[in-house]
PyMOL Python script that loads the backbone (N, CA, C, O; Angstrom):
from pymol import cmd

cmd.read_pdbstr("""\
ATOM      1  N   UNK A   1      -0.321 -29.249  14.424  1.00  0.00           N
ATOM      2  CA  UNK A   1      -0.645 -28.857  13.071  1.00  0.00           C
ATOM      3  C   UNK A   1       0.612 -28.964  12.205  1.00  0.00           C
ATOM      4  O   UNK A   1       1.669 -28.663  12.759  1.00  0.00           O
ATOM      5  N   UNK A   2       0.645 -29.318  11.033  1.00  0.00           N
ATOM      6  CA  UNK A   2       1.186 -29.578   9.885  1.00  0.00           C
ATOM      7  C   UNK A   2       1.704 -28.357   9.163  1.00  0.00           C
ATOM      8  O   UNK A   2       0.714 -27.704   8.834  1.00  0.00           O
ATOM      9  N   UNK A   3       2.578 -27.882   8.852  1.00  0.00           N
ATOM     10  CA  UNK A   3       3.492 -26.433   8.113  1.00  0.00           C
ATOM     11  C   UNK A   3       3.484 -27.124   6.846  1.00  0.00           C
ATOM     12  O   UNK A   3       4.014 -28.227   6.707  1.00  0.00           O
ATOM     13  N   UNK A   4       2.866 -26.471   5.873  1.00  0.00           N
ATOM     14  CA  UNK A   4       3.376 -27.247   4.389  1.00  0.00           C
ATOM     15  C   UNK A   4       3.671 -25.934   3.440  1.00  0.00           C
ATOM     16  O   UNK A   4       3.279 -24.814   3.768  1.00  0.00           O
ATOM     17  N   UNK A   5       4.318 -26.160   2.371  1.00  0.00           N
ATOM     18  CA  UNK A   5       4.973 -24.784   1.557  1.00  0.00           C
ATOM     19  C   UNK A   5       4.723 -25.317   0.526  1.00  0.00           C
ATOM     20  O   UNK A   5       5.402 -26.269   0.143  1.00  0.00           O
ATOM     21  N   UNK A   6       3.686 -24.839  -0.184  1.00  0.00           N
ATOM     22  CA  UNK A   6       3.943 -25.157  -2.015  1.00  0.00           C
ATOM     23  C   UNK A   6       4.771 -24.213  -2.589  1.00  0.00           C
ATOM     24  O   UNK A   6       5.181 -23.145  -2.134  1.00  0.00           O
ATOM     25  N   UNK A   7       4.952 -24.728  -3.604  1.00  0.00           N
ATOM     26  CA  UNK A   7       6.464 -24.286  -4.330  1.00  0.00           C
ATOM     27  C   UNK A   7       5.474 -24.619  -5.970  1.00  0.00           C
ATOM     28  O   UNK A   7       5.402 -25.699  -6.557  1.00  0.00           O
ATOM     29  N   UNK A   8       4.956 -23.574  -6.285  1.00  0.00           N
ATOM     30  CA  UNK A   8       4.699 -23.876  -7.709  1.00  0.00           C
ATOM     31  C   UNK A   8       4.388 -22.616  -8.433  1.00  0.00           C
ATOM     32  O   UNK A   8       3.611 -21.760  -8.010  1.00  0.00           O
ATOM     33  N   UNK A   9       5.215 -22.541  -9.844  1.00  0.00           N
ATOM     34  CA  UNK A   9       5.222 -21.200 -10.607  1.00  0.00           C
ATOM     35  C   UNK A   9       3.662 -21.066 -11.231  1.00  0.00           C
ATOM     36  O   UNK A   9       3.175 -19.952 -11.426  1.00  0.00           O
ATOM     37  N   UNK A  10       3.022 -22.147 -11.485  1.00  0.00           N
ATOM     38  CA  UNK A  10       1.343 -21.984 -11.965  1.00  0.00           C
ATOM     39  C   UNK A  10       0.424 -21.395 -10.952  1.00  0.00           C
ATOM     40  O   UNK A  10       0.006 -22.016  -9.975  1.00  0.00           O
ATOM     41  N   UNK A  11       0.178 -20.344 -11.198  1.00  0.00           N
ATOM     42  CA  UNK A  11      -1.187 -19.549  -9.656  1.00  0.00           C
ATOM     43  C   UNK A  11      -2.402 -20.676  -9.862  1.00  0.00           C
ATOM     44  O   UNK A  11      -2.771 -21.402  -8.939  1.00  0.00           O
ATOM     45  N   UNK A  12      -2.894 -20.711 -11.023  1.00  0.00           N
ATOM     46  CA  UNK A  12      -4.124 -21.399 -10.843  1.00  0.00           C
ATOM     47  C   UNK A  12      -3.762 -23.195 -10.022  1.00  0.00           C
ATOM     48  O   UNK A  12      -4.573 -23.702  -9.247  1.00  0.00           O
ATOM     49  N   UNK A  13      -2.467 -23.866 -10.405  1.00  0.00           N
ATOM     50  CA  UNK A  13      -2.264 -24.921  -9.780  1.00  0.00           C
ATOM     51  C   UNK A  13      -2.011 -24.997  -7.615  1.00  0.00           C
ATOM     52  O   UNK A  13      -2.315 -25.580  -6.574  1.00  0.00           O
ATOM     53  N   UNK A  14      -1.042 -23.612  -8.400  1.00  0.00           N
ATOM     54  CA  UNK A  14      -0.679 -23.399  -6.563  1.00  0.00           C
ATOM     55  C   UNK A  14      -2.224 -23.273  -6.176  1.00  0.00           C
ATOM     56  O   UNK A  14      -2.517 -24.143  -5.355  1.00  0.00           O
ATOM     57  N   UNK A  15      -3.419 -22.362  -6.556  1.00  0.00           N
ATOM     58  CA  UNK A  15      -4.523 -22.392  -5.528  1.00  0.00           C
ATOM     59  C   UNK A  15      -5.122 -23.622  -5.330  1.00  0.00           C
ATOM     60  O   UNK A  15      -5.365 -24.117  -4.230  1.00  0.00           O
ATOM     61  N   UNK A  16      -5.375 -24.147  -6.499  1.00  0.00           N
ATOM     62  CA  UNK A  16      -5.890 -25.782  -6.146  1.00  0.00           C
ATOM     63  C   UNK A  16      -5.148 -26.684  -5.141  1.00  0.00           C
ATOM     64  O   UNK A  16      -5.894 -27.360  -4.433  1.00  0.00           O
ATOM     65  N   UNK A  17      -4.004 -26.807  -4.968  1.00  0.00           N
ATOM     66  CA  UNK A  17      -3.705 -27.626  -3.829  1.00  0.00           C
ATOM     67  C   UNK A  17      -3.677 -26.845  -2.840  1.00  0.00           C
ATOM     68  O   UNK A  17      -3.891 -27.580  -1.876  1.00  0.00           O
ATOM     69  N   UNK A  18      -3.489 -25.345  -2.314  1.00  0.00           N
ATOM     70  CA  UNK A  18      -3.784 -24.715  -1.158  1.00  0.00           C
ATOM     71  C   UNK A  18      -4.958 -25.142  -0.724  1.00  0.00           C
ATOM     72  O   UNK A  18      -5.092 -25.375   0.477  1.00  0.00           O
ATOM     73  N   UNK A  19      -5.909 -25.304  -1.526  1.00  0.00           N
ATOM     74  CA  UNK A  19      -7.266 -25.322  -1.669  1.00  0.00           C
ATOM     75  C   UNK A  19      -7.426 -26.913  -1.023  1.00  0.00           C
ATOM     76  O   UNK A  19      -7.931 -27.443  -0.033  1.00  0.00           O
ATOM     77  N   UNK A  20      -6.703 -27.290  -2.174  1.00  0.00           N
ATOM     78  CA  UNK A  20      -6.711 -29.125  -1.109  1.00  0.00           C
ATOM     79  C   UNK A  20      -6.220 -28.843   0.029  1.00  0.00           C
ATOM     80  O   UNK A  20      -7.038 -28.972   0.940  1.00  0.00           O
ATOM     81  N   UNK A  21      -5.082 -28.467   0.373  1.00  0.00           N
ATOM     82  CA  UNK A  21      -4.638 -28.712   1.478  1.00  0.00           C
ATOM     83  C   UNK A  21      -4.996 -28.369   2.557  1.00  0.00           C
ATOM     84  O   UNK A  21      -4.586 -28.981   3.543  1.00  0.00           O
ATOM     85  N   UNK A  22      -5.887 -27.263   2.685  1.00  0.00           N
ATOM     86  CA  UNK A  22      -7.025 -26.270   3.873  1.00  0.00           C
ATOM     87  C   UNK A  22      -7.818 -27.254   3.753  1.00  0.00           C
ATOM     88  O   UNK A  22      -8.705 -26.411   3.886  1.00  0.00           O
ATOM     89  N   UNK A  23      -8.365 -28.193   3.634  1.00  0.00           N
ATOM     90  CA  UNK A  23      -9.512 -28.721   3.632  1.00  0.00           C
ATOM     91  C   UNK A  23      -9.528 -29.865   4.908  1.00  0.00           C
ATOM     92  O   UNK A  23     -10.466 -30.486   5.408  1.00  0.00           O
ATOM     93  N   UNK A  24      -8.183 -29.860   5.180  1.00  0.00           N
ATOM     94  CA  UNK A  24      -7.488 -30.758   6.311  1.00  0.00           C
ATOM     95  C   UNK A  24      -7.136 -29.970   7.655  1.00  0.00           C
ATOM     96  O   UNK A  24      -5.929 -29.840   7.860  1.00  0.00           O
ATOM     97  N   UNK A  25      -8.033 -29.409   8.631  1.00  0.00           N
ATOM     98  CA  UNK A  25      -7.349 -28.936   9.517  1.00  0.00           C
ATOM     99  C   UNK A  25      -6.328 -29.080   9.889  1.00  0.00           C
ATOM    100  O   UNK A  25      -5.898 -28.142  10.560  1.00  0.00           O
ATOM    101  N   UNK A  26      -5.569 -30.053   9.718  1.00  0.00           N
ATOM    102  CA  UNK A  26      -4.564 -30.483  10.412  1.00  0.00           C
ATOM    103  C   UNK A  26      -3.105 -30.320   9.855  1.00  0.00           C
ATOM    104  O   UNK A  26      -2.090 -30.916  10.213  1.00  0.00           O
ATOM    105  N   UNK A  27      -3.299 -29.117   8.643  1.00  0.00           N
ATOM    106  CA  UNK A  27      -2.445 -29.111   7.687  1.00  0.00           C
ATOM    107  C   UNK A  27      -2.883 -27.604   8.074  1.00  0.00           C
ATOM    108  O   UNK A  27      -3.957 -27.313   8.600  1.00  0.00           O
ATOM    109  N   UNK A  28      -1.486 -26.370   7.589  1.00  0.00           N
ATOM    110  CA  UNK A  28      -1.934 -25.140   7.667  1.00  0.00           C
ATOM    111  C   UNK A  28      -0.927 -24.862   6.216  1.00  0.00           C
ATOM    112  O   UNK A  28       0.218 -25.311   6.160  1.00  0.00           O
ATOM    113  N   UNK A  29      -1.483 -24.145   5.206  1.00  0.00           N
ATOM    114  CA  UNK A  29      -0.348 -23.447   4.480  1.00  0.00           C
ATOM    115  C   UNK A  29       0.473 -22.641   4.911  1.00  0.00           C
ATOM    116  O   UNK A  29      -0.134 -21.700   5.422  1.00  0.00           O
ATOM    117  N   UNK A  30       1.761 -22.495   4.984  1.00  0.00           N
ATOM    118  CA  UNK A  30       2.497 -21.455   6.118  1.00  0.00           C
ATOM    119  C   UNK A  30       2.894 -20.384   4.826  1.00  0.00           C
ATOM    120  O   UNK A  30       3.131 -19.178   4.887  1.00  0.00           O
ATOM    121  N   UNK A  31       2.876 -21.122   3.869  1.00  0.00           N
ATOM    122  CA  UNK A  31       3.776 -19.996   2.384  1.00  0.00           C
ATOM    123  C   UNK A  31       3.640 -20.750   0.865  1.00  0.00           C
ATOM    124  O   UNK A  31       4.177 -21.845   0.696  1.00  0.00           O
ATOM    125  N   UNK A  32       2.927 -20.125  -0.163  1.00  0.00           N
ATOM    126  CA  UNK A  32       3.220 -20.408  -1.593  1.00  0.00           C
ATOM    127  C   UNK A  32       4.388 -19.389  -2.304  1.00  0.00           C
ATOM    128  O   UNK A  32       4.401 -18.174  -2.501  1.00  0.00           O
ATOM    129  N   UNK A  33       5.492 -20.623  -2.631  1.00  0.00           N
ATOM    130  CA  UNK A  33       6.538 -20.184  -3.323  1.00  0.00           C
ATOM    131  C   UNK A  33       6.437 -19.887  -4.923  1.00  0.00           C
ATOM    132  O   UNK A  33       6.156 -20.979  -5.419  1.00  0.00           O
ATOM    133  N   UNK A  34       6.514 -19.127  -5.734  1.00  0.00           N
ATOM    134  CA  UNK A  34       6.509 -18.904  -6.955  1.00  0.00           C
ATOM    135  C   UNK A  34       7.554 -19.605  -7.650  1.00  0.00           C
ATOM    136  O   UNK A  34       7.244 -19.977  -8.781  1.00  0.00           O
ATOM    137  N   UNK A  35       8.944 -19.932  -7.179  1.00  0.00           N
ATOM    138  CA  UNK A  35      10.095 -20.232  -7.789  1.00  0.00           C
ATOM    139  C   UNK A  35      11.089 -20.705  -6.227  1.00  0.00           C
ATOM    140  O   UNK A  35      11.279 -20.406  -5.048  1.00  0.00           O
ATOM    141  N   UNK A  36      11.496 -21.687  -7.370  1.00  0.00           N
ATOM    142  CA  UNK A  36      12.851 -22.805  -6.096  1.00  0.00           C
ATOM    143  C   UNK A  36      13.444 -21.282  -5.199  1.00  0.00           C
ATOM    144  O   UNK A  36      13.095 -21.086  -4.035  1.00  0.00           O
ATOM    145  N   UNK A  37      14.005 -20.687  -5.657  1.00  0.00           N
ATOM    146  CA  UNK A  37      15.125 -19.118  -5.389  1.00  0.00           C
ATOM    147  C   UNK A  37      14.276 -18.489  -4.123  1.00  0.00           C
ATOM    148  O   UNK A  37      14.965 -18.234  -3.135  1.00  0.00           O
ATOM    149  N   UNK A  38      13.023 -18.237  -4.040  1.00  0.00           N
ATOM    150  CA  UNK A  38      12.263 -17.824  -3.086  1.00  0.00           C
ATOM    151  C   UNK A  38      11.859 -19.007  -2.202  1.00  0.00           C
ATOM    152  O   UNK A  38      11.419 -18.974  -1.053  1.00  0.00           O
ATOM    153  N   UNK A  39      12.055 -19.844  -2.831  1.00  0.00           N
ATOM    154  CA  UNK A  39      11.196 -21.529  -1.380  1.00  0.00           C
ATOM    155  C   UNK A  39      12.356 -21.592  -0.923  1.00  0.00           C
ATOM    156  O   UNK A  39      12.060 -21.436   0.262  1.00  0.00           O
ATOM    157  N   UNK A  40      13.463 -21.699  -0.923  1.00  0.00           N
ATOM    158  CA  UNK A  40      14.744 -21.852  -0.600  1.00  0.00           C
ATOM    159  C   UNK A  40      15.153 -20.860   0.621  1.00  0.00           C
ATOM    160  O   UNK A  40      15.613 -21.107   1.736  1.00  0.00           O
ATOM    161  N   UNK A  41      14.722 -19.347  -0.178  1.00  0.00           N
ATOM    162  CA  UNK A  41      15.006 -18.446   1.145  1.00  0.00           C
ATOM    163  C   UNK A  41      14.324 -18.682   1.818  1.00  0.00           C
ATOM    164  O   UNK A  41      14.834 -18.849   2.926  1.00  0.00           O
ATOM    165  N   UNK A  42      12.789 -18.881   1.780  1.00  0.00           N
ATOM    166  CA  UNK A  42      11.673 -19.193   2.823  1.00  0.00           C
ATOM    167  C   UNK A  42      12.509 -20.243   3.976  1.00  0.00           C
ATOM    168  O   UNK A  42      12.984 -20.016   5.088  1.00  0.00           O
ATOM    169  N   UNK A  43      12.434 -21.449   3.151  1.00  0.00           N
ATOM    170  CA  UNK A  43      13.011 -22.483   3.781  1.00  0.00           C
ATOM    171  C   UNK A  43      14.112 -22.828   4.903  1.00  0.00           C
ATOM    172  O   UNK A  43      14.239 -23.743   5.717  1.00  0.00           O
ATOM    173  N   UNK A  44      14.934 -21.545   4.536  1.00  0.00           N
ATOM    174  CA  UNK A  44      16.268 -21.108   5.604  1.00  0.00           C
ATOM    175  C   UNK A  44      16.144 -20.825   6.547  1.00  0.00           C
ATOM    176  O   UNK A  44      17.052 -20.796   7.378  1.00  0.00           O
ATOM    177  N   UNK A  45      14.660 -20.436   6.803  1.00  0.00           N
ATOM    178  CA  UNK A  45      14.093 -19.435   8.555  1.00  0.00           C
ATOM    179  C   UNK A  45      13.556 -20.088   8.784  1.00  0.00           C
ATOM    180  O   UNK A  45      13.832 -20.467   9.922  1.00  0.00           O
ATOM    181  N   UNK A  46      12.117 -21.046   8.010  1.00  0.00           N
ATOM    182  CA  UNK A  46      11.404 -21.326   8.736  1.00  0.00           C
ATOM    183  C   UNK A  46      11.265 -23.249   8.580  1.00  0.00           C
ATOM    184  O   UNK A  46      11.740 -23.849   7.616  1.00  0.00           O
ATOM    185  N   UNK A  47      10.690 -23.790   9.479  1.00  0.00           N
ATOM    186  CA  UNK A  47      10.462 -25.216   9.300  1.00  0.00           C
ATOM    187  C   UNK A  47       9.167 -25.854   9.061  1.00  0.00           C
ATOM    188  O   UNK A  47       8.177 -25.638   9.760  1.00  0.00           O
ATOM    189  N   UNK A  48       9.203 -26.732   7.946  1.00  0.00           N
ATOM    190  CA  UNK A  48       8.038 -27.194   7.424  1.00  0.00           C
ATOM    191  C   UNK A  48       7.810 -28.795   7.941  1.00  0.00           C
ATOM    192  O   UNK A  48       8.756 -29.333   8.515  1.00  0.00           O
ATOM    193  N   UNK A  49       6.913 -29.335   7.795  1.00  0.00           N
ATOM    194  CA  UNK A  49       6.768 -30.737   7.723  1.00  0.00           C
ATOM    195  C   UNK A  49       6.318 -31.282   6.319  1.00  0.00           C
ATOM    196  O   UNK A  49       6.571 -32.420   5.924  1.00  0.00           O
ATOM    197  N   UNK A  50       5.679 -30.411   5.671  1.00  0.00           N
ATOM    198  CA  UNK A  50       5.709 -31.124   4.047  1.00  0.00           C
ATOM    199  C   UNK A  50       5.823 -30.407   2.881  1.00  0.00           C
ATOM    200  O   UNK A  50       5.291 -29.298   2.837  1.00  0.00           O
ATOM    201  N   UNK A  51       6.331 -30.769   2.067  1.00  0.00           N
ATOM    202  CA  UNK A  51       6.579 -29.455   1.080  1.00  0.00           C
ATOM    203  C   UNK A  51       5.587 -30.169  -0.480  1.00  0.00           C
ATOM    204  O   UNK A  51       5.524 -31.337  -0.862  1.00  0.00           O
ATOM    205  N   UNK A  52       4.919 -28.878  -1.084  1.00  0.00           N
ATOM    206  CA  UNK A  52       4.397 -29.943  -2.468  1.00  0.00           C
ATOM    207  C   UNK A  52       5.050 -29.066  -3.124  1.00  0.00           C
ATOM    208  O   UNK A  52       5.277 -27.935  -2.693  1.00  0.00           O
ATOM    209  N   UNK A  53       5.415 -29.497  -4.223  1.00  0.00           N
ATOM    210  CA  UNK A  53       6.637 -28.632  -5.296  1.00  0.00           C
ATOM    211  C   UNK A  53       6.671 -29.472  -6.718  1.00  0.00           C
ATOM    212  O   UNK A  53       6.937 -30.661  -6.895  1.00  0.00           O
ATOM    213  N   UNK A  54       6.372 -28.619  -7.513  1.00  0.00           N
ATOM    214  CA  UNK A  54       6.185 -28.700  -9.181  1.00  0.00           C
ATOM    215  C   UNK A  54       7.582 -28.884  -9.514  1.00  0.00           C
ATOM    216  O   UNK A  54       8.255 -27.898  -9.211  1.00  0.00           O
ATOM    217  N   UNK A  55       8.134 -29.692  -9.962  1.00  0.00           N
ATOM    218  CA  UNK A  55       9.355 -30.076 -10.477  1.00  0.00           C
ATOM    219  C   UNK A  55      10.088 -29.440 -11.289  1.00  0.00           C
ATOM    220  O   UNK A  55      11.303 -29.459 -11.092  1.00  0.00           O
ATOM    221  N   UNK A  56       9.497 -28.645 -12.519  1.00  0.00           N
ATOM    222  CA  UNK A  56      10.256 -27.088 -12.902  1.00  0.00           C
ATOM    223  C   UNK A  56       9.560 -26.442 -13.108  1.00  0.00           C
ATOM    224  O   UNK A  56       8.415 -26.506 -13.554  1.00  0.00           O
ATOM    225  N   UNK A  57      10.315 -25.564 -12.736  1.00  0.00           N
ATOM    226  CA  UNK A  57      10.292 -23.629 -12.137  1.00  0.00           C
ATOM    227  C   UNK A  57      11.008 -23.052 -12.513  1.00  0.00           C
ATOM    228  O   UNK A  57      12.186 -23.380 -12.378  1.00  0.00           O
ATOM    229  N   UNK A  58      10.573 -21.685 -13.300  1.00  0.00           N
ATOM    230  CA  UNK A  58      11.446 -20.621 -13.457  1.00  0.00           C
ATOM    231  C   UNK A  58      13.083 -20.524 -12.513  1.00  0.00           C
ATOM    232  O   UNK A  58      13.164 -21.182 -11.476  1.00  0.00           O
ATOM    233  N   UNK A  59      13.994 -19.886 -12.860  1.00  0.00           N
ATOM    234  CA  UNK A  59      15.098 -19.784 -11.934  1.00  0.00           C
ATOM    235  C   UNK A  59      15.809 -20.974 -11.417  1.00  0.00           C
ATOM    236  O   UNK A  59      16.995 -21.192 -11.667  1.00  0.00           O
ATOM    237  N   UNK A  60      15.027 -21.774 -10.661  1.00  0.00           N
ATOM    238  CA  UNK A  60      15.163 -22.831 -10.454  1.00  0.00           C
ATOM    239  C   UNK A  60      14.760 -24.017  -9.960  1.00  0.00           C
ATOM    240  O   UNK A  60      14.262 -24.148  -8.842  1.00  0.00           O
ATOM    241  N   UNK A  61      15.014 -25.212 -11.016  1.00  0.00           N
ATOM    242  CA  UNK A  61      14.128 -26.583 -10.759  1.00  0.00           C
ATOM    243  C   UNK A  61      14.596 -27.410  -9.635  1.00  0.00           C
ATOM    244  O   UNK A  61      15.471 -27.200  -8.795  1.00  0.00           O
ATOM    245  N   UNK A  62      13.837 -28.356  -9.814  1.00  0.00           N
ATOM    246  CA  UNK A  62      14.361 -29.473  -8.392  1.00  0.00           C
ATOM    247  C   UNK A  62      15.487 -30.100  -8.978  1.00  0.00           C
ATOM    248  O   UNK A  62      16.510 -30.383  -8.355  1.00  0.00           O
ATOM    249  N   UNK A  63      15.303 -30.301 -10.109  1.00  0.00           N
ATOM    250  CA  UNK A  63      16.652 -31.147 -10.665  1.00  0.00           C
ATOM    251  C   UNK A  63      18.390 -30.230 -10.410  1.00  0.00           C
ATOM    252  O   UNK A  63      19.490 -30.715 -10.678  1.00  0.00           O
ATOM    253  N   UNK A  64      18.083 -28.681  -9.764  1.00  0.00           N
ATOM    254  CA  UNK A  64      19.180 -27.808  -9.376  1.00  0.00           C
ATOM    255  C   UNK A  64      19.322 -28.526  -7.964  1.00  0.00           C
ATOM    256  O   UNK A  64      20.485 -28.454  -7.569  1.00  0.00           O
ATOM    257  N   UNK A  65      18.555 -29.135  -7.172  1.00  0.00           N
ATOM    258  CA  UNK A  65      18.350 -28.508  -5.845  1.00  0.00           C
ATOM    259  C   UNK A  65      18.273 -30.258  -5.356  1.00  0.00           C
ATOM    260  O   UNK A  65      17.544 -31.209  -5.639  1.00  0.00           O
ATOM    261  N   UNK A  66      19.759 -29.973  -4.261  1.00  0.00           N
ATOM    262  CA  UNK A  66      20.215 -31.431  -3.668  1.00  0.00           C
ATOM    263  C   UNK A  66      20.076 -31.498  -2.362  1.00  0.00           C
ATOM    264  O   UNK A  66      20.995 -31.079  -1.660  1.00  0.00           O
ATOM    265  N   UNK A  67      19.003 -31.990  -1.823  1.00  0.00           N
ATOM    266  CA  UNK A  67      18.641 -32.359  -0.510  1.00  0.00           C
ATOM    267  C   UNK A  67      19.243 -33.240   0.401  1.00  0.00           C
ATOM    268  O   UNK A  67      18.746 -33.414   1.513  1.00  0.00           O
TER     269      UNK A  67
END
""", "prot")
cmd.dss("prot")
cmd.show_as("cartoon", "prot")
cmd.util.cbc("prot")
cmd.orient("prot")
């Protein structure tokens, strides 16, 4: 099974792709992030295989954040 983390400050957007993304057994949501600052700590403990993430966010955007 598949670990994926959305990362998006919109609730109604974050549920729609949770929503997509359950629809795939083979995918599990492990965590919806509100803001980069919290996906980040998430991210430090645990391991994902796909991440979907809204490009800006409160606190902090992807354009902060160097992979």
């Amino acid at each position: 099974m598949y670990e994926v983390v959305i990362i998006e400050d919109d609730p109604m957007v974050a549920m729609i792709n949770k929503q997509y993304v359950t629809e795939n057994k083979h995918f599990h949501v492990a965590a919806v992030c509100r803001d980069g600052s919290s996906a980040l700590e998430y991210l430090a403990s645990h391991t994902v295989q796909l991440v979907i993430i809204d490009v800006y966010m409160p606190k902090m955007n992807l354009s902060l954040i160097h992979i």
